[in-house]
VEXVEXBA-942611 format. One record per residue (C-alpha): x, y, z. Coordinates in steps of 0.001 Angstrom, whole numbers, plus 500000, padded with zeros to 6 digits. Layout:
residues N
XYZ;...
end
This chain:
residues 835
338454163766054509;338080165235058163;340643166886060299;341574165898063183;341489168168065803;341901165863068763;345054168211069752;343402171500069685;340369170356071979;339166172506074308;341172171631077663;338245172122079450;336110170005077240;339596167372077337;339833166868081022;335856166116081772;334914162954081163;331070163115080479;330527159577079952;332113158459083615;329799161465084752;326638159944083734;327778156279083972;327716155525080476;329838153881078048;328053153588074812;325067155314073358;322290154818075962;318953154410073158;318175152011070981;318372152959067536;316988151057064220;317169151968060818;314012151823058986;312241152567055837;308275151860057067;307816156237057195;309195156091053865;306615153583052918;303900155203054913;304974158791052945;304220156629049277;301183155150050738;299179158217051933;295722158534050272;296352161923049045;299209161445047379;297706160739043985;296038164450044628;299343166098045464;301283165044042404;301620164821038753;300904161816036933;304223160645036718;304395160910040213;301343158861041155;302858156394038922;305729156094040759;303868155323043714;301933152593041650;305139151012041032;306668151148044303;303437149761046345;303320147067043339;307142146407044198;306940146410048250;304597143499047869;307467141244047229;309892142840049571;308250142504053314;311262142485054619;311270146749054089;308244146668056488;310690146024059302;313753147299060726;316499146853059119;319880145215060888;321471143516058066;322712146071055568;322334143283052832;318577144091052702;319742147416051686;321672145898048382;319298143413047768;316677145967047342;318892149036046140;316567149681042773;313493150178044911;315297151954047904;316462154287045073;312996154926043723;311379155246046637;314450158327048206;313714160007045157;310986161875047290;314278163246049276;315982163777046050;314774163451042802;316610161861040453;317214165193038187;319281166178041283;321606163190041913;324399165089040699;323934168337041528;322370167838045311;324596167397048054;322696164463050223;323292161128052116;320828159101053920;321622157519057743;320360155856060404;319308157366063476;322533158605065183;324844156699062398;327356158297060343;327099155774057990;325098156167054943;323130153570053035;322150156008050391;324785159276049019;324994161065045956;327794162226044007;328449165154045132;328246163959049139;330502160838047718;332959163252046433;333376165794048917;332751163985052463;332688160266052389;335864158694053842;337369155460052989;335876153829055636;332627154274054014;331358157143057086;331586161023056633;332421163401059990;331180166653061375;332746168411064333;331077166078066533;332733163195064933;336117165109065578;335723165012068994;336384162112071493;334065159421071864;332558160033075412;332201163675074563;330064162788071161;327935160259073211;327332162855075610;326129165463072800;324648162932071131;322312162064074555;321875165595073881;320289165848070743;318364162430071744;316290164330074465;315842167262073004;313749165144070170;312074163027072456;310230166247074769;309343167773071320;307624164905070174;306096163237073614;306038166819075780;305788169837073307;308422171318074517;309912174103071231;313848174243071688;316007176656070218;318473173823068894;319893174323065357;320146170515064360;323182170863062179;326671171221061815;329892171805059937;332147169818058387;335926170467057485;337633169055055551;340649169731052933;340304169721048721;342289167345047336;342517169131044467;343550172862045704;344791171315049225;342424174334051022;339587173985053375;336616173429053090;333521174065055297;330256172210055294;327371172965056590;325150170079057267;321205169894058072;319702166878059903;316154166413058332;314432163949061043;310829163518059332;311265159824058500;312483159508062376;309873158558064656;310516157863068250;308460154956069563;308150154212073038;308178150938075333;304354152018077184;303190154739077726;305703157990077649;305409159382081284;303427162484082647;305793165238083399;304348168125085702;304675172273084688;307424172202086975;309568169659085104;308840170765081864;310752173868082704;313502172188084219;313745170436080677;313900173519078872;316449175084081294;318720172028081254;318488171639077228;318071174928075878;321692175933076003;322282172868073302;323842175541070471;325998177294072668;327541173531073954;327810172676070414;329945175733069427;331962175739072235;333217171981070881;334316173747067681;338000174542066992;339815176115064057;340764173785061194;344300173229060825;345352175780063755;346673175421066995;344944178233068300;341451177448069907;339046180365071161;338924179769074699;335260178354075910;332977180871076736;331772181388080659;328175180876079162;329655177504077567;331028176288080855;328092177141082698;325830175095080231;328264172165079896;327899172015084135;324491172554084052;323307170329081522;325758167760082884;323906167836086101;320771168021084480;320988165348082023;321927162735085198;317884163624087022;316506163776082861;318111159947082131;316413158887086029;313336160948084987;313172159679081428;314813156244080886;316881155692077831;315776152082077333;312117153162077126;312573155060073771;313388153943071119;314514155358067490;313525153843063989;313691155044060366;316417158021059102;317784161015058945;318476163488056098;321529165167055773;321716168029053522;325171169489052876;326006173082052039;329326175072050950;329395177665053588;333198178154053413;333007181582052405;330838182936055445;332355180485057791;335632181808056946;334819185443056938;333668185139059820;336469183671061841;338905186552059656;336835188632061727;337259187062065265;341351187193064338;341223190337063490;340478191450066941;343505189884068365;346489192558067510;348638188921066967;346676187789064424;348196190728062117;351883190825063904;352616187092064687;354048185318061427;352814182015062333;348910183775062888;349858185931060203;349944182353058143;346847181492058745;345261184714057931;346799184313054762;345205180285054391;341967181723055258;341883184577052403;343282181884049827;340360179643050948;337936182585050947;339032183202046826;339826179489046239;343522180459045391;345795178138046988;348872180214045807;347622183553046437;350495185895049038;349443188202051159;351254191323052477;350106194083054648;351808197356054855;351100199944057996;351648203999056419;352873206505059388;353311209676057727;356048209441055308;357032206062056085;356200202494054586;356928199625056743;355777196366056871;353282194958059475;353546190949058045;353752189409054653;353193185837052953;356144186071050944;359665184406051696;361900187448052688;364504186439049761;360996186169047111;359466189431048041;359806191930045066;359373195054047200;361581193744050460;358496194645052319;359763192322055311;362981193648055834;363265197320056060;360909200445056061;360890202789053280;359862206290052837;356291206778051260;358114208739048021;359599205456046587;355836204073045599;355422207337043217;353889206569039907;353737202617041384;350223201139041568;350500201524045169;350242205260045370;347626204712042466;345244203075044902;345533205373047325;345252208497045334;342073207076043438;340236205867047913;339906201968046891;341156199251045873;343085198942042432;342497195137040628;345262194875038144;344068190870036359;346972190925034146;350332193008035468;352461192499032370;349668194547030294;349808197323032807;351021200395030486;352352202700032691;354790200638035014;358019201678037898;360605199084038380;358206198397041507;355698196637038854;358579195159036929;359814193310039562;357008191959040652;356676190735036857;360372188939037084;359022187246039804;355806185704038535;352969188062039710;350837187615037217;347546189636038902;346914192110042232;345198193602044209;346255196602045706;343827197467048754;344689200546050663;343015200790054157;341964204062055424;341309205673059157;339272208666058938;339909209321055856;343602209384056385;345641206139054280;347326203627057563;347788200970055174;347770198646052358;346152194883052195;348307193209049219;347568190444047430;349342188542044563;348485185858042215;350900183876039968;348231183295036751;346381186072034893;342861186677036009;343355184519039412;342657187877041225;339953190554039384;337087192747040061;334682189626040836;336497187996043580;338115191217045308;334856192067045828;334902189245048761;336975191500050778;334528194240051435;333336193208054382;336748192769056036;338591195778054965;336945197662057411;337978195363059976;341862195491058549;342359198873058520;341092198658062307;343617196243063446;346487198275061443;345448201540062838;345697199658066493;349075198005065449;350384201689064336;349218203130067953;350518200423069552;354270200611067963;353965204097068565;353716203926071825;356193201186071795;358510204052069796;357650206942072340;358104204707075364;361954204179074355;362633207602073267;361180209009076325;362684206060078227;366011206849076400;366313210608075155;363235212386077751;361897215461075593;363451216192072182;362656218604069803;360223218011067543;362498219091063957;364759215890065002;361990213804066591;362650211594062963;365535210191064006;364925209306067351;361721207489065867;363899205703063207;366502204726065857;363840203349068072;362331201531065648;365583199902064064;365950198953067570;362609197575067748;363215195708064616;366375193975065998;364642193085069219;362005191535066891;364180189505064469;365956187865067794;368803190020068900;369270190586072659;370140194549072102;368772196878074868;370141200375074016;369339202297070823;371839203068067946;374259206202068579;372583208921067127;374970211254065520;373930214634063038;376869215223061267;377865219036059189;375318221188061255;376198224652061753;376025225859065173;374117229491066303;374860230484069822;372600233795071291;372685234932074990;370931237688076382;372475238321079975;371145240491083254;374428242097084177;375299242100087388;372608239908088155;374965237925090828;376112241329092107;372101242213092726;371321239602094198;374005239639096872;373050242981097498;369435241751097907;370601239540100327;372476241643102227;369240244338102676;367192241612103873;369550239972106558;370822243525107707;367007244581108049;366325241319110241;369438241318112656;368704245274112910;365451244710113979;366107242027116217;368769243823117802;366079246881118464;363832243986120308;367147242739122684;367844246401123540;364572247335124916;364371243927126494;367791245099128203;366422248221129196;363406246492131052;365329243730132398;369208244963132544;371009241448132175;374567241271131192;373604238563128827;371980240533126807;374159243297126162;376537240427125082;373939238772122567;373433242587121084;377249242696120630;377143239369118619;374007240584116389;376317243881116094;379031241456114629;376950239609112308;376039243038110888;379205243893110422;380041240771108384;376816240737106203;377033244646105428;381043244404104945;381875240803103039;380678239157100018;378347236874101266;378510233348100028;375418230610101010;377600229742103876;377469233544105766;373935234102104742;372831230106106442;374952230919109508;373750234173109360;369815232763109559;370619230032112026;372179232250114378;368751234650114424;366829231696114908;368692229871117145;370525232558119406;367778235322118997;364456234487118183;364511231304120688;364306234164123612;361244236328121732;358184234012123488;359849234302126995;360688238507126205;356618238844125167;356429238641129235;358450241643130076;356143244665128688;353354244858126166;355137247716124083;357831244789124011;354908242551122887;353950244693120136;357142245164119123;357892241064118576;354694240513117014;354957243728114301;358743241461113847;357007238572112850;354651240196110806;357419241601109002;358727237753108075;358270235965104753;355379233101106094;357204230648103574;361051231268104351;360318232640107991;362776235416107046;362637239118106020;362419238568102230;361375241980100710;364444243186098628;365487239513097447;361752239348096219;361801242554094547;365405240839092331;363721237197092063;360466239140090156;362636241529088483;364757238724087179;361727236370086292;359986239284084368;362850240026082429;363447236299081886;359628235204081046;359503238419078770;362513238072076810;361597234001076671;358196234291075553;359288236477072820;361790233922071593;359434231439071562;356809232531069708;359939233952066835;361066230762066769;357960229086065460;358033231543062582;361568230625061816;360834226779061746;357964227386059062;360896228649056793;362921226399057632;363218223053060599;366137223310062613;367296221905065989;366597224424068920;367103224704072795;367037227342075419;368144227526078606;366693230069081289;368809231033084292;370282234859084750;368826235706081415;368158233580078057;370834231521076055;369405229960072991;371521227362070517;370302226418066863;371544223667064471;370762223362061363;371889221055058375;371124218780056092;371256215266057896;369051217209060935;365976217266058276;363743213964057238;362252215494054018;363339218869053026;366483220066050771;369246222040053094;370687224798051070;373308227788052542;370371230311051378;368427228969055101;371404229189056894;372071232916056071;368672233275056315;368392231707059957;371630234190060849;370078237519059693;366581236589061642;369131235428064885;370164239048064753;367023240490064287;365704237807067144;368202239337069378;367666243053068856;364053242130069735;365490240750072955;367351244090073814;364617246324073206;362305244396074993;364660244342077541;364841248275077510;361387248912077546;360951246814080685;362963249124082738;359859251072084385;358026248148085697;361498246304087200;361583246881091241;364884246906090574;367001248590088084;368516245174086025;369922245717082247;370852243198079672;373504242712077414;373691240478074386;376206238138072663;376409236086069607;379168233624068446;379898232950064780;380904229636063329;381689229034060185;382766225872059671;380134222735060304;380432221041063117;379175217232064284;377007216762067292;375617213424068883;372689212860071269;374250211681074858;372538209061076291;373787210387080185;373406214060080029;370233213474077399;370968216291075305;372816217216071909;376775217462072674;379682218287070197;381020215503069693;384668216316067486;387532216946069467;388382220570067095;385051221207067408;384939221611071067;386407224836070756;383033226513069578;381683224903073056;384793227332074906;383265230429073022;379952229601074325;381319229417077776;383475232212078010;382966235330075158;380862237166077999;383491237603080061;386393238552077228;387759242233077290;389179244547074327;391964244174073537;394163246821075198;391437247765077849;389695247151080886;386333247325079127;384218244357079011;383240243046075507;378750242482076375;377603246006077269;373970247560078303;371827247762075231;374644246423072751;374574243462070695;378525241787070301;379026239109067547;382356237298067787;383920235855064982;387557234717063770;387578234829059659;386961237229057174;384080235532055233;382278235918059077;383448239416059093;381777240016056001;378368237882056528;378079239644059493;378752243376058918;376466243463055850;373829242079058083;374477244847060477;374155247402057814;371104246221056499;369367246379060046;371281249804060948;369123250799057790;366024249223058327;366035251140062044;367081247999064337;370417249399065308;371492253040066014;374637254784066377;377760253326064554;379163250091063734;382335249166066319;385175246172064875;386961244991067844;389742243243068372;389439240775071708;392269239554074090;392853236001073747;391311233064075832;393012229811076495;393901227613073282;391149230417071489;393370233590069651;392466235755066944;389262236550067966;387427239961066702;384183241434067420;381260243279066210;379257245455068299;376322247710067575;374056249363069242;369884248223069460;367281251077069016;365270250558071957;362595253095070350;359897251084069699;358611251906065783;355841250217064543;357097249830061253;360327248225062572;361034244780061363;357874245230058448;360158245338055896;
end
């Protein structure tokens, strides 16, 4: 039984009509069945030499037997001749197939271009004859003026072998597809046209053909095999490989071609008599391996269901199990998720198709057997397995019988599993797994390109989404991108990820300030401006004194006012802009005309403008000397946090972020729903509090010991804020960042914001001092934590002098707050922080 593939033609191939091309409507050569080469091969003279008694006496018989059947001796047009001579027909073919072999050799017997037979065997009978007494190839799948037109083909390329020595590289055979009855999978073919008994006569003499047209011949017809293959489509799919550019470039040439070789070399002057052989072998195991491997390179063959489907055909045909399921599983790390599976979603024992699981819930199963043990684990009968998880005995409650469990490996590294499950004992076993080899290779390529690619699909919405997060909550970003994934993939029109929430963290707050970094910097400010209008003012004067006009004297009284306002008022950006535009506008506009009056006056501009930032175009010396005296302290103090916090996530992963403006603020969260894998326990969090503090005294004597290379004298103080109680914080999409996200718990967001500027209670005296470390807190157990913390570093040598409780004025909707302050040895010891 063919299939017909009349849908799934090549459109190409579809829309050209070969036949109206060359003019033709039928098969252009006259072609005769015939038995006379049959009868020459059993009358040779040698034959008696060549074979065994019983042989020669064969050919006795059958020359005795011809004698009284002349009408053998010419062609044959009535098939009756066939029947009425069947016994000697018989005995004569068994020099194509002895009769030892009738039931074991796959073999029919045709005319010349004929898919007829007058002569099969069993096995041909069973496994490609039709009801309508013909078998078909791919050839005889397609449509009738594209056979004729292969089929002229294959005519010419016999006829300048024979008549013109011409050698073609033509493979005369082809495939045949076709489904079992019996196990309802495909089946491919192979079939070999044996032309010896063929002979092509001619009407006259054949006609000379010059050097020139000979390889015109071979041009035109030597791209035969690659026209053949490109007629070829998958059995039973709806996906054809497109046709090659080599293809279309052969079916135009030869097109073209054939039209002068049918003028050249006229159809009715040839003419064919006698048969063909056609030898059939099972090649469904190659053929199919080999078009697993031509999916595989398409990353929809592995993610598409319906491709997915076929895959799954094409491995049951491969181990002639018509039940057989496949799954295939992609491994990222911890994770377990499934790429495609054969199974009905409500049938599949492990839910593969419906959620992702972490790697940890195949211990002890025969999955994380096979890829401890680097291959593939045959299990041929599941319910004798000794050692078994409720995995294994639920794949026993619902039928599995045998498996294979194939992990697939990149680099040594485990990206997936290959799955397959049989419902009777022994279906699957060491024998027939062994099939696989040669694709698991090729698997474990395509799932290592499907992991990359989702992925990237996974990175592009969390950077699309949530720009840079930290890598110790990078997890759940990944799982909320991928659930999102998921939902766009089962159908849902859903654009925006899950809220991502991390509920019970506790919050730690550090801040190492410059004080009076604002107050610097305005002072920086004024220096530079005051040094500009003073020096401009020294240019207008002299220009006054060589050229006494009113108008200046006036424009020195205005630079005399700006002065004034610079050196006596705070300066905000709007006095120091003004302040600018007015030199540049007012002032420096009447420099290139002044040049004129003198050359001291000259000099004078010139050593002005050398004096001027080239970037800003303004005197810039003292608000450099703050902007690298801030950055050093900054990069410093930043560096060194960096590099302590990587220690402190090897203890422990935790959430962290710093901010860098006048000075360093860092914030940590840690807790339990914040980690994938690890157990939370309040031993880290005390932990992560004492090496805060010891982080921070760092900080301060860092700070201290920068004091000799600052161009200006800048000092740091340092803050940290206590919080008890767990708080919840969720990622916001707008501000992309981690926000509190409980309305009680907002408060610990108004100690962030405002401790640095809180006083003593009962005093002017600011809270943050030079060189001291103040932790605020509000209960007793914090109290507690805290000051034993403190001791232990006051003895280790991070703290000197004594330990100071405060009491702190209240803020709004914030009372009760206290304070601890201490005091950071700034001597640098070696063996401080050791212990």
């Amino acid at each position: 039984m063919s299939v017909d593939i009349d849908s799934v033609v090549n459109p190409l191939i579809r829309d050209f009509n070969y036949a109206d091309e060359l003019d033709i409507k039928e098969f252009p050569f006259m072609s005769r069945l015939s038995l006379v080469p049959l009868i020459e091969f059993w009358n040779r003279d040698e034959l008696n030499d060549e074979r065994k008694r019983i042989q020669a006496s064969f050919a006795q018989e059958i020359q005795q037997k011809l004698k009284s059947a002349p009408e053998l001796f010419q062609p044959i047009t009535d098939l009756s001749v066939i029947d009425k001579n069947r016994e000697l027909i018989d005995l004569m073919l068994t020099a194509v197939v002895p009769e030892a072999l009738n039931h074991s050799s796959c073999v029919s017997v045709i005319p010349p271009f004929d898919y007829t037979p007058f002569y099969v065997t069993s096995p041909f009978r069973d496994l490609l004859m039709g009801e309508d007494g013909t078998f078909a190839d791919q050839l005889a799948d397609l449509d009738k003026h594209t056979r004729i037109y292969v089929q002229i083909l294959y005519a010419y390329s016999y006829i300048v072998t024979k008549f013109y020595g011409l050698e073609l590289d033509c493979d005369h055979s082809t495939i045949s597809s076709s489904l079992d009855p019996v196990s309802g999978l495909v089946r491919h073919l192979k079939l070999d046209f044996d032309s010896q008994f063929c002979r092509v006569n001619t009407v006259g003499k054949p006609k000379k053909l010059t050097n020139t047209i000979k390889k015109n011949l071979l041009s035109n017809l030597s791209g035969l095999k690659i026209l053949l293959s490109s007629f070829s489509g998958e059995l039973g799919s709806e996906n054809v490989k497109p046709i090659t550019d080599a293809a279309q470039k052969t079916l135009l040439a030869n097109v073209t071609g054939l039209k002068l070789l049918m003028e050249l070399l006229k159809p009715e002057t040839f003419e064919f008599q006698g048969f063909i052989v056609v030898s059939a072998s099972d090649v469904t195991e190659r053929q199919v391996l080999s078009s697993i491997e031509q999916d595989l390179v398409e990353k929809e063959s592995i993610t598409n269901r319906d491709r997915f489907a076929e895959l799954q055909e094409k491995l049951r045909t491969v181990l002639r199990l018509p039940e057989m399921t496949v799954s295939l599983l992609g491994i990222q790390g911890e994770q377990v998720w499934t790429i495609n599976s054969g199974e009905a979603i409500e049938q599949d024992s492990f839910d593969w198709s419906s959620t992702r699981r972490h790697r940890s819930e195949l211990d002890g199963s025969i999955y994380e057997r096979a890829i401890n043990q680097g291959g593939h684990l045959v299990i041929e009968d599941l319910s004798k397995l000794r050692k078994r998880t409720g995995i294994e005995d639920r794949l026993i409650e619902e039928g599995v019988k045998s498996i294979v469990v194939e992990p697939l490996y990149d680099q040594d590294e485990p990206v997936g599993i290959l799955e397959l499950r049989a419902v009777n004992v022994g279906d699957l076993n060491s024998m027939n797994a062994m099939k696989l080899w040669d694709i698991v290779s090729l698997f474990s390529s395509a799932v290592k390109r499907r992991i990359d690619d989702f992925t990237n699909s996974v990175q592009t919405i969390i950077k699309e989404k949530c720009t840079a997060i930290h890598p110790s909550i990078e997890w759940r970003f990944r799982d909320a991108a991928l659930n999102l994934l998921d939902r766009q993939r089962s159908g849902e029109t859903v654009t925006e990820m899950e809220e991502i929430e991390f509920r019970e963290v506790y919050p730690l707050y550090g801040q190492s300030d410059i004080r009076g970094s604002s107050s610097a910097q305005n002072k920086a400010v004024q220096t530079d401006l005051s040094e500009q209008l003073s020096l401009a003012k020294e240019i207008v004067t002299l220009a006054y004194d060589l050229k006494p006009m009113p108008f200046l004297l006036e424009l020195v009284h205005r630079i005399d006012q700006k002065l004034s306002t610079v050196r006596d008022t705070d300066l905000g950006a709007g006095v120091e802009s003004e302040t600018l535009e007015f030199i540049r506008d007012e002032v420096e506009i009447f420099f290139p005309h002044m040049q004129n009056f003198d050359s001291g006056l000259e000099r004078k501009i010139e050593s002005y403008h050398r004096l001027l930032d080239p970037k800003r175009d303004t005197i810039h010396r003292a608000r450099r000397d703050y902007e690298e005296s801030v950055a050093l302290i900054n990069e410093t103090i930043s560096a060194y946090i960096d590099r302590e916090q990587k220690k402190a996530q090897q203890i422990f992963p935790h959430y962290f972020e710093k901010k860098v403006t006048d000075g360093v603020d860092h914030g940590i969260y840690v807790g339990k729903s914040m980690i994938e894998d690890a157990v939370f326990d309040s031993l880290y969090l005390k932990n992560l509090r004492l090496w805060q503090f010891m982080m921070v005294c760092g900080c301060a004597r860092l700070s201290y010991q920068l004091q000799s290379q600052l161009k200006l004298p800048l000092h740091t103080c340092h803050l940290i804020v206590v919080q008890q109680e767990p708080i919840s914080v969720k990622f916001n999409i707008d501000e992309k960042q981690l926000v509190v996200s409980g309305s009680y718990d907002t408060r610990y967001e108004v100690l962030k914001s405002r401790m640095d500027k809180s006083y003593v209670r009962g005093t002017n005296e600011r809270l943050t001092q030079i060189g001291k470390i103040a932790i605020v807190y509000s209960n007793q157990r914090e109290e507690d934590e805290y000051r034993q913390c403190a001791e232990y570093l006051h003895a280790t040598g991070y703290l000197a002098d004594e330990i100071e409780m405060l009491e702190l004025d209240d803020l709004q909707s914030v009372h009760g707050l206290k304070a601890i302050r201490v005091t950071v040895n700034t001597v640098d010891h070696s063996d401080v922080g050791s212990r």
